[in-house]
C-alpha positions as CSV (number, residue, x, y, z in Angstrom):
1,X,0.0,0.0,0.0
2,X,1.5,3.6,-1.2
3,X,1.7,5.5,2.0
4,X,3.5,8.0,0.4
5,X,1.0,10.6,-0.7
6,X,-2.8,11.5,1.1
7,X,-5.7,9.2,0.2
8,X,-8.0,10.5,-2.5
9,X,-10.6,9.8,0.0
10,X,-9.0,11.6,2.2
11,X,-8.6,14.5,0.1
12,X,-12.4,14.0,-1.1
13,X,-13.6,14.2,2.7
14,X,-11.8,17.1,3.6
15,X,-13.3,18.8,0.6
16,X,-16.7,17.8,1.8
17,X,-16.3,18.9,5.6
18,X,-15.0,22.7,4.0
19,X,-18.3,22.7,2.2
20,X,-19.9,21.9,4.7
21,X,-18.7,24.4,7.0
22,X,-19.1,27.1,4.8
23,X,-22.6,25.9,4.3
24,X,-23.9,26.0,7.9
25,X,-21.9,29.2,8.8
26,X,-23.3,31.5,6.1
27,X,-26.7,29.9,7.1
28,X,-25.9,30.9,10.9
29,X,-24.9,34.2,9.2
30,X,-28.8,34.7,7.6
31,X,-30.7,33.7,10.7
32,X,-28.9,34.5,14.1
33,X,-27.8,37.8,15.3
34,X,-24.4,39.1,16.0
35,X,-24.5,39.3,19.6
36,X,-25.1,35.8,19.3
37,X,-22.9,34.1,17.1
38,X,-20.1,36.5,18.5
39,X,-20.5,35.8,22.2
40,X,-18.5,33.1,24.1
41,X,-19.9,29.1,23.8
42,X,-17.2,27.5,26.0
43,X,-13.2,27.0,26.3
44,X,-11.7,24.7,23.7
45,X,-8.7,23.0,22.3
46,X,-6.0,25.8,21.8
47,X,-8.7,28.7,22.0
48,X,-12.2,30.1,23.2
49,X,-14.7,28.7,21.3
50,X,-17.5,31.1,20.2
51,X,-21.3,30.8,18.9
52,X,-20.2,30.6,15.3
53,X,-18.1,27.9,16.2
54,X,-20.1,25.3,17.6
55,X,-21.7,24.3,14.1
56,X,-18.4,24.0,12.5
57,X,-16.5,21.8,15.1
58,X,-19.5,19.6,15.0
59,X,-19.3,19.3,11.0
60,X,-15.6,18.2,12.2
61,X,-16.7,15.7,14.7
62,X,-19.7,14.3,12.3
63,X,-18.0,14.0,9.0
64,X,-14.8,12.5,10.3
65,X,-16.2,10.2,13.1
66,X,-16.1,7.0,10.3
67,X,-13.3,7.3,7.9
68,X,-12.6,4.4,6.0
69,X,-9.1,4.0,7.9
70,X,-8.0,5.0,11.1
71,X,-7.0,9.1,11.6
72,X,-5.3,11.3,14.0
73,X,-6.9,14.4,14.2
74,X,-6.1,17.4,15.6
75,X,-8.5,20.2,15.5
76,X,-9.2,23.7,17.1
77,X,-11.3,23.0,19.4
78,X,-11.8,19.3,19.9
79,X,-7.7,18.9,20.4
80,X,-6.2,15.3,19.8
81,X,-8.4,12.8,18.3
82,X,-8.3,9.1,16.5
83,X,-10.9,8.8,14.5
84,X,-13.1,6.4,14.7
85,X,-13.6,6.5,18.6
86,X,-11.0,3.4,20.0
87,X,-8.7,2.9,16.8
88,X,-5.3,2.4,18.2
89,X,-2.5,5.1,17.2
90,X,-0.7,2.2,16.1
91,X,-2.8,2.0,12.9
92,X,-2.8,5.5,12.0
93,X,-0.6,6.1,8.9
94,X,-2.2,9.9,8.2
95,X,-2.6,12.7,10.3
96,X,-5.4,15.6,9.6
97,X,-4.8,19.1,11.1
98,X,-8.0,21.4,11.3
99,X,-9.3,24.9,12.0
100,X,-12.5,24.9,11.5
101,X,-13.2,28.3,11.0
102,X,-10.3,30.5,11.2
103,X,-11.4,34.7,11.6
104,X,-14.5,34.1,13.6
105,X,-14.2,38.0,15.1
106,X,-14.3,39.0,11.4
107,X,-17.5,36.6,10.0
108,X,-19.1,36.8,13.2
109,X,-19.7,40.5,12.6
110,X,-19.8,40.6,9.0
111,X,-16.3,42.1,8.8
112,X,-14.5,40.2,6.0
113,X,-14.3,36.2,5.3
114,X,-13.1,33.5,7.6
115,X,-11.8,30.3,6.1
116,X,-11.7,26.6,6.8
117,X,-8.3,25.2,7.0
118,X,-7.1,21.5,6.5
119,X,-3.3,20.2,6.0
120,X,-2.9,16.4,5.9
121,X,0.8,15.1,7.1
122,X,2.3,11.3,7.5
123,X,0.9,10.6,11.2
124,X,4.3,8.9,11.7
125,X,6.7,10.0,13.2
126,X,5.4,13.1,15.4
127,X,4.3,15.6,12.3
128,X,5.6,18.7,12.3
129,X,4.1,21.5,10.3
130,X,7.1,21.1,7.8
131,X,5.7,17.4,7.0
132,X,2.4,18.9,5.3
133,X,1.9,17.5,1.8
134,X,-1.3,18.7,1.2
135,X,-3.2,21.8,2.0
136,X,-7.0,23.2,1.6
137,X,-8.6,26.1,2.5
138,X,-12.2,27.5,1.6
139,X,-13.3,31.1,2.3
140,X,-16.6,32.0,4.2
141,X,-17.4,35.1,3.2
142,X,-19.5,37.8,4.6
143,X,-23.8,37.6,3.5
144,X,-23.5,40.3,1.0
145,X,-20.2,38.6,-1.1
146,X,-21.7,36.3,-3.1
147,X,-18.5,34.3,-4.2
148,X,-16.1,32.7,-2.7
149,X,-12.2,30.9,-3.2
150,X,-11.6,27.2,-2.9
151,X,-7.7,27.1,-2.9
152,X,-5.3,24.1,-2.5
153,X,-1.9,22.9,-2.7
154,X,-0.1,19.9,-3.2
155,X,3.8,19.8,-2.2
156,X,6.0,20.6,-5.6
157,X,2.8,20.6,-7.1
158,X,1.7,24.4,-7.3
159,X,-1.3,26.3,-5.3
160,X,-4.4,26.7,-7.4
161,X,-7.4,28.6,-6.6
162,X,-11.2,28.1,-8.3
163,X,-14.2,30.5,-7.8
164,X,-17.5,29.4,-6.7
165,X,-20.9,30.9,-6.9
166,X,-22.2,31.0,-3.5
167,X,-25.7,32.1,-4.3
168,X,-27.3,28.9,-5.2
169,X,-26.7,28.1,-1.7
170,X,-28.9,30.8,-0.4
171,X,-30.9,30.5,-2.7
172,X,-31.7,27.2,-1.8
173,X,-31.4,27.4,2.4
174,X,-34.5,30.4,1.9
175,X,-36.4,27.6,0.3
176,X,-35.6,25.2,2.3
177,X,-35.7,22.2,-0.5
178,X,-32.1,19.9,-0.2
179,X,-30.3,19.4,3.4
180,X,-27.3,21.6,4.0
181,X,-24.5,20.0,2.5
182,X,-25.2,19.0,-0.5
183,X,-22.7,18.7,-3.1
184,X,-24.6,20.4,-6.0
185,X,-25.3,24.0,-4.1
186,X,-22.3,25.8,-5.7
187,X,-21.5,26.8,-9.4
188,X,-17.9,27.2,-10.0
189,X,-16.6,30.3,-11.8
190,X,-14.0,29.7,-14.8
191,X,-11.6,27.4,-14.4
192,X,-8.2,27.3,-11.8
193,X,-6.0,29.7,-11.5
194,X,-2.6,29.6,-10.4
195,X,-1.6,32.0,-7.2
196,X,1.0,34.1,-7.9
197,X,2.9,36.4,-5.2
198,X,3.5,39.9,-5.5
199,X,6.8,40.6,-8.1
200,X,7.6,44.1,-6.1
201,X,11.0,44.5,-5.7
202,X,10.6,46.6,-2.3
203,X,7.5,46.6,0.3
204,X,7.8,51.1,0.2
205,X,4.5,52.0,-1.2
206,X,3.0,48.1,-0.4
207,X,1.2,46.3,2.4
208,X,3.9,45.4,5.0
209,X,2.0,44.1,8.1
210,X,3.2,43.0,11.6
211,X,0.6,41.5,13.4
212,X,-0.6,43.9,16.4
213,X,-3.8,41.7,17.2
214,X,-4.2,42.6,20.9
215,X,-3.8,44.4,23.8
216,X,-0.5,44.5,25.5
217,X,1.3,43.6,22.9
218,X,0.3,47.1,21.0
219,X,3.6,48.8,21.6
220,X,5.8,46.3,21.5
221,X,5.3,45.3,18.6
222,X,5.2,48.7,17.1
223,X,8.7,49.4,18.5
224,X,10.1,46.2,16.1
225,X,7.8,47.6,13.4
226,X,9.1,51.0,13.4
227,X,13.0,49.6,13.7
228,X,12.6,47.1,10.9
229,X,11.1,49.8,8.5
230,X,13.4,52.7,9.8
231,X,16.1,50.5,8.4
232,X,14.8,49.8,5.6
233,X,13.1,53.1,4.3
234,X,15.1,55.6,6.1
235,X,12.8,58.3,8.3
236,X,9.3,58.6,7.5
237,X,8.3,62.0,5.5
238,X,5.9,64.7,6.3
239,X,2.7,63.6,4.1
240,X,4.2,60.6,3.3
241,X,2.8,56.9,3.4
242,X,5.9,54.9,3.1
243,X,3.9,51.4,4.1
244,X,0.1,50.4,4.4
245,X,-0.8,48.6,7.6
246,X,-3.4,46.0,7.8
247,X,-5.0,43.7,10.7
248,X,-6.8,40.9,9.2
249,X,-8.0,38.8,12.5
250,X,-7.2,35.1,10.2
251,X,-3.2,33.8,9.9
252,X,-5.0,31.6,6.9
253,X,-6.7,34.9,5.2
254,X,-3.2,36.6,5.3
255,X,-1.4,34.1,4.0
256,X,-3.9,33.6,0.9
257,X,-3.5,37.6,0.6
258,X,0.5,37.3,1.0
259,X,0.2,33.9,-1.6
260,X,-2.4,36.3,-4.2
261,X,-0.4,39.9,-4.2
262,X,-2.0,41.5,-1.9
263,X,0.5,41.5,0.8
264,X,4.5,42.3,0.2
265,X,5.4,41.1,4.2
266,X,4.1,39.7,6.9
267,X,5.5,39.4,10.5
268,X,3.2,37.4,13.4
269,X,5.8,37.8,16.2
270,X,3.8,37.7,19.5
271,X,5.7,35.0,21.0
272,X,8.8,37.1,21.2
273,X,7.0,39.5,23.6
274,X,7.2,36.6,26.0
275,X,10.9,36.2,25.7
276,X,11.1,39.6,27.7
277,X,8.2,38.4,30.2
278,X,5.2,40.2,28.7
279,X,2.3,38.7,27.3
280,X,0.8,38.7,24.0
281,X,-2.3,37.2,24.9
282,X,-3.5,34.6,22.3
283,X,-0.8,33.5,19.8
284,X,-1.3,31.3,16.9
285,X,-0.9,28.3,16.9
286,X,-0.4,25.3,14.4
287,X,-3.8,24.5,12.8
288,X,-3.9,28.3,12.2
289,X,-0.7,28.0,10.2
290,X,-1.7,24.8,8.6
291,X,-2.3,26.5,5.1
292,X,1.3,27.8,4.7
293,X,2.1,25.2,2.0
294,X,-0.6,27.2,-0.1
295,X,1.6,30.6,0.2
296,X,4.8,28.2,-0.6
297,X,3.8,26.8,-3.2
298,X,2.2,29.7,-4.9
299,X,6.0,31.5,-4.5
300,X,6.1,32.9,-1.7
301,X,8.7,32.4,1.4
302,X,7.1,31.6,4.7
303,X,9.3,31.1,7.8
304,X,9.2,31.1,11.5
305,X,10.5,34.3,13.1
306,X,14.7,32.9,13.2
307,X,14.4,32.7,9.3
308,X,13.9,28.5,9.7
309,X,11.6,26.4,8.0
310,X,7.7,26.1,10.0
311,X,7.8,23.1,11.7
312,X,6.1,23.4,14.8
313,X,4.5,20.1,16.2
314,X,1.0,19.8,15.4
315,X,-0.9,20.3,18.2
316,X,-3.3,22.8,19.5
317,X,-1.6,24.4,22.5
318,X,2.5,25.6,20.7
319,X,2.5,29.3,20.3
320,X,3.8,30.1,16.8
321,X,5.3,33.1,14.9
322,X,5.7,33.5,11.5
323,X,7.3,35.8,8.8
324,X,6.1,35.5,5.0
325,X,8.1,37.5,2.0
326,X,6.3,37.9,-1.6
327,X,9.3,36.9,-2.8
328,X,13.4,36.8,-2.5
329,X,13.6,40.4,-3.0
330,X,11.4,41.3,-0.6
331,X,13.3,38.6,1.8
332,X,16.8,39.9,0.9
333,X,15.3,44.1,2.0
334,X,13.5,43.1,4.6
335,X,15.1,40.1,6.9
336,X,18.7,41.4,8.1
337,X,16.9,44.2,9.7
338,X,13.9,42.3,10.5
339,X,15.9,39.7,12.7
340,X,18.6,43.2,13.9
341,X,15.5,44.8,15.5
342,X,14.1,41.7,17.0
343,X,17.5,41.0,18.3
344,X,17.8,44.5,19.9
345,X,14.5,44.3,21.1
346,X,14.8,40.9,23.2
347,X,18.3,42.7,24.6
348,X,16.8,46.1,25.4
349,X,13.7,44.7,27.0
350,X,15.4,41.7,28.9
351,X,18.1,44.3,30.8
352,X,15.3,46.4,32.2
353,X,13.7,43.6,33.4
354,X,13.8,43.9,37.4
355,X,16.2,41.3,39.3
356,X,18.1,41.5,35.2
């Protein structure tokens, strides 16, 4: 038996449970209220699970309770699980890695999309996020977007993305007339298209993002910002924007925008500020990186914040940081003083530390 490469019915299920979730979240979207879906359910695996979450761990549970061979799963929210209940790890040859619905905050109030995210790894031994061969992920977007992206990647095989028509699938829940789920609701749009990176030889004038998320962390990271792009772009000119700044609440959704042009840099460095005893609150952690074969593939160069290849275990509890460059230009401007300013920052805040 070829162990070498994902199941296709592996590959087909995972495709199903995305639909799925996109499904009964956008139907959650037409008929509960904000202050529902956005208020707290109950702690999970790796995170707080909210109202718009419940639905979509359940999809998880339900649709990968049976598989046709035993599976490790390990998914926001419902942690470490072999699939079906009772299958000894000793027969589990391929490991899943789920976040059900990544950007909650940002679908919950009809902000911008969230997405489903799904890698598949060799279960054997202990997966690391460098051991992903195969990545999905499906946008969920906001009621008034009527399309949305299906992208995947496969390793040395490319990231493609494919439209779909989203419509039919209100359409149809207003009606009421097929169960949610069902594999004809969507109408793809045109055929797949390969993701291609932004060319830009320099992030001045581009979106160069560090992730600022929450707060303590708001200065902190500001002072690395402002030292990695003083370095780069000099001093900042009266009625001049030399970078645009961006926070989308989804590690997946910014590295499909980093993978599709829309992004030059990206820096998630929140577990740094804990090198000098602060807190950054909630970091991400693996099943939110899960994707980054996608932005890989497509061209881009995703790696953790030392300049090393991702390859965090997968679990649901390791904090993570990440840096993504549209390409090797970008790399070669921005990681020198990228990893200078981190450097001086762990040094600067670690000597003022009292008892230091």
């Amino acid at each position: 038996m070829d162990v070498s490469w994902p199941r296709p019915w592996l590959i087909d299920l995972l495709g199903d449970l995305q639909r799925r979730i996109r499904e009964v979240v956008r139907e959650d979207l037409s008929s509960q209220s904000t202050a529902f879906l956005s208020s707290v359910a109950r702690g999970g695996a790796g995170d707080v699970t909210f109202q718009i979450d419940v639905r979509p761990e359940e999809v998880v549970a339900d649709l990968l309770s049976n598989p046709p061979e035993p599976l490790l799963v390990i998914c926001e929210g419902l942690g470490r699980r072999v699939f079906p209940d009772g299958a000894p790890d000793t027969d589990v040859q391929w490991c899943v890695i789920i976040d059900p619905l990544d950007g909650s905050r940002e679908i919950a109030y009809g902000k911008r999309s969230a997405w489903v995210l799904s890698g598949i790894a060799a279960a054997r031994p202990s997966p690391t996020l460098a051991d992903i061969l195969w990545a999905m992920q499906t946008e969920v977007p906001p009621l008034g977007q009527e399309c949305g992206v299906v992208v995947t990647a496969a390793r040395r095989q490319g990231a493609y993305q494919q439209t779909h028509d989203l419509s039919a699938v209100l359409e149809r829940d207003r009606k009421a007339v097929a169960p949610i789920g069902g594999k004809a609701a969507t109408r793809t749009v045109g055929e797949k298209q390969a993701l291609r990176p932004s060319v830009a030889r320099s992030v001045r004038g581009g979106f160069a993002i560090f992730a600022d998320y929450f707060a303590g962390s708001h200065m902190l990271i500001g002072e690395i910002a402002d030292e990695t792009l003083g370095r780069v772009l000099g001093p900042v000119k009266k009625g001049e924007a030399v970078v645009y700044n961006d926070q989308y609440l989804s590690s997946g959704g910014c590295m499909y925008l980093l993978a599709t042009g829309r992004y030059r840099f990206f820096a998630d460095l929140r577990p740094t500020i804990s090198e000098v005893g602060r807190t950054a609150g909630l970091c991400a952690h693996p099943y939110d990186l899960c994707t980054h074969l996608i932005a890989s593939e497509a061209g881009a160069i995703v790696t953790d914040i030392t300049g090393g290849p991702l390859s965090y275990p997968l679990s649901t509890e390791v904090d993570c940081g990440w840096v993504g460059y549209a390409n090797a230009s970008i790399r070669a401007e921005m990681e020198t003083p990228l990893s200078s300013a981190v450097r001086d920052f762990v040094a600067r805040h670690t000597r003022n530390q009292p008892g230091r």
